[in-house]
C-alpha positions as CSV (number, residue, x, y, z in Angstrom):
1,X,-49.5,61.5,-40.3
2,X,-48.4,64.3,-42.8
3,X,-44.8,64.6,-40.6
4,X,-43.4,61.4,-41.2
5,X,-44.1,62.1,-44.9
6,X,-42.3,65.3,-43.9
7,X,-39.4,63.8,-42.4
8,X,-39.1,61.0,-44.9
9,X,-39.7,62.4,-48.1
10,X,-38.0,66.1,-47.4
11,X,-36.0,66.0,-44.6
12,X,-34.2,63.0,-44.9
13,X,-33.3,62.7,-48.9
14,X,-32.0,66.2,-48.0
15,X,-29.9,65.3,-45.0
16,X,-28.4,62.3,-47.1
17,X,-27.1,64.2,-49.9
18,X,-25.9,66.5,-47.2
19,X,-23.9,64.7,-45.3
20,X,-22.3,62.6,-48.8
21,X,-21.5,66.6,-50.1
22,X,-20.0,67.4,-46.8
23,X,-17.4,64.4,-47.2
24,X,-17.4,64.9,-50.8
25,X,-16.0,68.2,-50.2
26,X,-13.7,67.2,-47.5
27,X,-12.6,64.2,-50.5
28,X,-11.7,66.9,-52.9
29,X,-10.1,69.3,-51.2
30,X,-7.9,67.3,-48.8
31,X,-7.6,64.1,-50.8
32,X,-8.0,65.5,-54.5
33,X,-9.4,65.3,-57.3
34,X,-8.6,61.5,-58.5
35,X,-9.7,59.9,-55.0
36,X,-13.1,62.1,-55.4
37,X,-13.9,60.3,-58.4
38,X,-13.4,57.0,-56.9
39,X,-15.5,58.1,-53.9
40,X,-18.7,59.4,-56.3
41,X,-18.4,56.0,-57.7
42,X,-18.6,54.8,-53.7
43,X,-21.4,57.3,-52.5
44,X,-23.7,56.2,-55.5
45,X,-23.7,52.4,-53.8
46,X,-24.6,54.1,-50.4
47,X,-27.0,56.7,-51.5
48,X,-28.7,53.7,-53.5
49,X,-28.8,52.1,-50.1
50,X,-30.4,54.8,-48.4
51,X,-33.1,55.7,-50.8
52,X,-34.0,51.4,-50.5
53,X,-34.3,51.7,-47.3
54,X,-36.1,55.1,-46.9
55,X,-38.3,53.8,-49.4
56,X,-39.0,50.3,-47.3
57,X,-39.1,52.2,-44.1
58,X,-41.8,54.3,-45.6
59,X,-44.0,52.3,-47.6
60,X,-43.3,48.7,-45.8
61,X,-43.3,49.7,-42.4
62,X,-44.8,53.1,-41.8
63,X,-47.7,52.0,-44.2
64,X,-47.2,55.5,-45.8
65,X,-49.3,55.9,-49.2
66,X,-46.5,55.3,-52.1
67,X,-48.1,57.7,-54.4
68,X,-47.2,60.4,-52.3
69,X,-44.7,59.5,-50.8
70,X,-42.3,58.3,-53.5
71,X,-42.3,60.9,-55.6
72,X,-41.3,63.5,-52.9
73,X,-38.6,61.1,-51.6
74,X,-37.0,60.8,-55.4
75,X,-38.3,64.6,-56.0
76,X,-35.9,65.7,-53.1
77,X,-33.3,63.7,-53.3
78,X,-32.6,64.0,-57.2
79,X,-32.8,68.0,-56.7
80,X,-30.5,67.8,-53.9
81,X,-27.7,65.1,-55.9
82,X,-27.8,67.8,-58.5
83,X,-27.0,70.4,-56.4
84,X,-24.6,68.4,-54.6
85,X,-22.9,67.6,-58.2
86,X,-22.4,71.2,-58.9
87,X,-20.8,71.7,-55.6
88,X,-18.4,69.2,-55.7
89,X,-17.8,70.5,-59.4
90,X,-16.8,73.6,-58.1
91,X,-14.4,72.3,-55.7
92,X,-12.9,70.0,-58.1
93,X,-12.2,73.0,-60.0
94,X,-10.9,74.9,-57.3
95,X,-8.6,72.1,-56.6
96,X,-7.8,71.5,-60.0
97,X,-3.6,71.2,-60.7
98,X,-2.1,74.0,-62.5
99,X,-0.5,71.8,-65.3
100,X,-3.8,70.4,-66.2
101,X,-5.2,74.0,-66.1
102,X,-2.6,75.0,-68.8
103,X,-3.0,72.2,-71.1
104,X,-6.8,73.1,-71.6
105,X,-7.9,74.6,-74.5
106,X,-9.9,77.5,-73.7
């Protein structure tokens, strides 16, 4: 019983966010920075889809106790979107074009 609340709640918030970061990256850096921002805009439609249907999957199906299970579902997966935010951040800024770099005011 205490795996699926294991593999619901923590594992698979965690391998969502993952796999949105690792074409989030690929966005930025091979596609740039303008096209990433559309595609955050995308990924927030499909991680909203995901955590509905984790959330169904867990506490409609599975029969898995809600006040338990939700908050580690929305416990990892917020910790893991910030972490994901900062990542991409730094890419964006990696990738960032050196006109708009020397207009800044620093």
């Amino acid at each position: 019983m205490i795996i699926e609340y294991i593999l619901l709640g923590v594992l698979a918030p965690i391998l969502l966010n993952l796999i949105h970061l690792m074409v989030g990256v690929y966005v930025v850096m091979q596609r740039g920075n303008t096209l990433s921002i559309g595609f955050t805009g995308i990924s927030f439609l499909t991680k909203t889809m995901g955590m509905i249907f984790l959330t169904w999957l867990g506490v409609g199906y599975l029969k898995l106790d809600f006040r338990i299970y939700v908050p580690l579902l929305t416990f990892f997966w917020f910790f893991t979107h910030i972490v994901e935010a900062f990542v991409i951040h730094h890419y964006m800024k990696v990738n960032e074009n050196e006109l708009i770099k020397s207009l800044q005011i620093k």
